[in-house]
C-alpha positions in Angstrom: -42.5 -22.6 29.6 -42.3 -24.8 26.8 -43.5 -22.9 24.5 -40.6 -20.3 25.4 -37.3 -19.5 23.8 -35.4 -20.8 27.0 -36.2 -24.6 26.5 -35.7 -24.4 22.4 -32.5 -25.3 21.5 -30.2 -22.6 19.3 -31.0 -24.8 15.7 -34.4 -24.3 16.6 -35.0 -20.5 17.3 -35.7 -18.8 14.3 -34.4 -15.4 13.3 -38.5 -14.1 13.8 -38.3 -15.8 17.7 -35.7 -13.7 18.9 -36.3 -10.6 20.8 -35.8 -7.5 19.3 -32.6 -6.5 21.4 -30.9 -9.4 20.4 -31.7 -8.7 16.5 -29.8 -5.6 17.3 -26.7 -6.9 18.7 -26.4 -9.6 16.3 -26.7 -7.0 13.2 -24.2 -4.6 15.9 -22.0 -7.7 15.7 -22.2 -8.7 11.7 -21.7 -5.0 10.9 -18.4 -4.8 13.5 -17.2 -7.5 11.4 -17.8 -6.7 7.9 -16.1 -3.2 9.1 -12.9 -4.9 10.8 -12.4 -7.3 7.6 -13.0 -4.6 5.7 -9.3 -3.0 6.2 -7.7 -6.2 5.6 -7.8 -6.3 1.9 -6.7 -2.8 1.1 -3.3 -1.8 -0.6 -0.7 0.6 0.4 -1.2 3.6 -1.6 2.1 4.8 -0.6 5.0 3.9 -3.0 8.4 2.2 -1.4 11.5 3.6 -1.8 13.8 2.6 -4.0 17.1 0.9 -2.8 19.3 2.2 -5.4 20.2 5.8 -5.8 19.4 7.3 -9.0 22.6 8.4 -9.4 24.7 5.2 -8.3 26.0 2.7 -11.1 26.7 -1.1 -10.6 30.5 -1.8 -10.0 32.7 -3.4 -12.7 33.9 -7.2 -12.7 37.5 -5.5 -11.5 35.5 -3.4 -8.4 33.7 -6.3 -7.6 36.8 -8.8 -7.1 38.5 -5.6 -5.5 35.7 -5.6 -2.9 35.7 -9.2 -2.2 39.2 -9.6 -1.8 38.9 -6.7 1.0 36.0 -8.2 2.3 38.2 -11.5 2.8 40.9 -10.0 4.3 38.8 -8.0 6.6 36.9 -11.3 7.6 40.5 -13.4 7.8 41.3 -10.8 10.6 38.4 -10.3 12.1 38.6 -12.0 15.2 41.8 -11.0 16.3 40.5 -7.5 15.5 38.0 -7.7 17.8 39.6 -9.4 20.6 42.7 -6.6 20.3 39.8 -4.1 20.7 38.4 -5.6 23.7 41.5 -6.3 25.4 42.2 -2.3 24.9 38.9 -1.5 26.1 39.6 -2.9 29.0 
């Protein structure tokens, strides 16, 4: 059998050499792929939402120091917030 397939190796079999059913599930396999990769460079056709609401306006200097302060004192008491809360939990 050394004119057969079975003792050529791979680099030698050309594409004419091969039997038909494995012409088909090579093209089965090339097409699989072309369709899988396909998907993979499409967009999203669907807008994301905006974060801000139209409506909403960005806060003065005065808010914003306002809101940090807050934010500091908040985070000051924090964790003697949170253990009162578990202790009453309890």
């Amino acid at each position: 059998m050394k004119d057969g397939i079975k003792d050529m190796q791979l680099s030698q079999v050309s594409f004419r050499q091969m039997p038909a059913t494995l012409k088909v599930l090579l093209a089965l396999a090339v097409s699989a792929l072309v369709v899988t990769s396909g998907g993979c460079g499409t967009t999203t056709e669907t807008p994301l939402p905006s974060l801000v609401s139209p409506g909403s306006s960005s806060l003065t200097q005065e808010q914003q120091k306002l809101a940090i302060q807050e934010l500091n004192k908040k985070k000051a008491t924090h964790e003697q917030d949170a253990i009162r809360y578990i202790e009453q939990s309890r």
